[in-house]
C-alpha positions in Angstrom: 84.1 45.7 -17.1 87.7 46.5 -16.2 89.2 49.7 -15.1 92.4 50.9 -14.9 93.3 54.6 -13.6 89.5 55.7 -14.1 89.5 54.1 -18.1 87.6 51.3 -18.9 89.9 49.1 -21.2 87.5 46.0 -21.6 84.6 44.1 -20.7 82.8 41.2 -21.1 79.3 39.4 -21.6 78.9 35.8 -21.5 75.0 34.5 -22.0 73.7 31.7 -19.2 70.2 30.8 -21.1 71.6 27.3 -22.2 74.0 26.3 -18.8 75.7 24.2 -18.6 76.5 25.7 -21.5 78.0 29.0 -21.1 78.6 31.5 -24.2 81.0 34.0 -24.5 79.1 36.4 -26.4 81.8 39.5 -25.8 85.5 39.5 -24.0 87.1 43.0 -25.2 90.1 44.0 -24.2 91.7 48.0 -25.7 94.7 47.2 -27.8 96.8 49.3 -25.7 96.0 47.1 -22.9 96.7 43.5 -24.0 98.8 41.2 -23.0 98.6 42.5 -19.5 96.3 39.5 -17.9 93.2 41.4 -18.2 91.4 38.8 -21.1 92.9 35.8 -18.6 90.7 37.7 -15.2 87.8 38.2 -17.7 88.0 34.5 -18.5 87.9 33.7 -14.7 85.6 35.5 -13.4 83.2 34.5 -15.7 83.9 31.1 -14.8 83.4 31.6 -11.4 80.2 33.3 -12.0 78.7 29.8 -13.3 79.3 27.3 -11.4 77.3 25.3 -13.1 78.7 25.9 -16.3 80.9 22.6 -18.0 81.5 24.0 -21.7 82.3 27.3 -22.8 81.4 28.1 -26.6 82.2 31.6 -28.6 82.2 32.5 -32.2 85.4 34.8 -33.4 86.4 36.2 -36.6 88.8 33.6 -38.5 91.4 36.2 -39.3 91.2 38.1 -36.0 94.8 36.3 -35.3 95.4 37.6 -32.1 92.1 36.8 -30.7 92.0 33.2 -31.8 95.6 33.0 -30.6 94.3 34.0 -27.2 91.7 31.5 -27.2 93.5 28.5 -28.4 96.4 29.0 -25.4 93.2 28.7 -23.1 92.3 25.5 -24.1 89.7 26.3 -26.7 89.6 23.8 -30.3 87.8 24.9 -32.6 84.8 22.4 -33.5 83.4 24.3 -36.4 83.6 27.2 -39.6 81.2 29.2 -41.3 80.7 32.3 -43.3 78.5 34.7 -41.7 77.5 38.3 -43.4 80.6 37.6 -45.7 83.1 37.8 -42.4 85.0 33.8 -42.1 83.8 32.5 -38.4 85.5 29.9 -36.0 83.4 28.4 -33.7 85.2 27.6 -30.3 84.8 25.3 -27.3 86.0 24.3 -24.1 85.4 21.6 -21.9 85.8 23.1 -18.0 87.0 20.7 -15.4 83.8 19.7 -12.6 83.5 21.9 -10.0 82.1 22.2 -6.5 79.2 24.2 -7.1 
């Protein structure tokens, strides 16, 4: 979760049950507050949480333009497409560098 002046303005939820495969199932940042490097910490400190992690995968809405923005500038390629509930999906991933664990 991220604060700023006592407000929460975002969070995030990433699922671990199939590491190294890490899914992003929730990074939400307030409209007011984008653009402001809180999505970029989120991204991190998931990261950091899972060391173990190599991929990062996420679904997103095909027309949510800003998010998929955000995500392609972060290295993500979209691998895949579907229509789910009647709502256009993207399915993202991104290869992480090895780490130290």
């Amino acid at each position: 979760m991220a604060e700023t002046a006592g407000q929460i303005v975002g969070h995030a939820f990433a699922s671990a049950w199939n590491l190294p495969a890490l899914e992003i199932a929730r990074l939400y940042v307030r409209p007011d507050r984008q653009r402001q490097g809180i999505g970029n910490r989120f991204l991190d400190a998931l990261i950091a949480l899972y060391p173990r992690a190599d991929k990062l995968s996420l679904s997103v809405e095909k027309f949510n333009f800003r998010a998929v923005a955000f995500y392609l500038h972060h290295g993500f390629v979209i691998h895949d497409e579907a229509v789910e509930d009647g709502a256009a999906i993207l399915f993202l991933e991104k290869t992480l560098p090895q780490r130290e664990p």
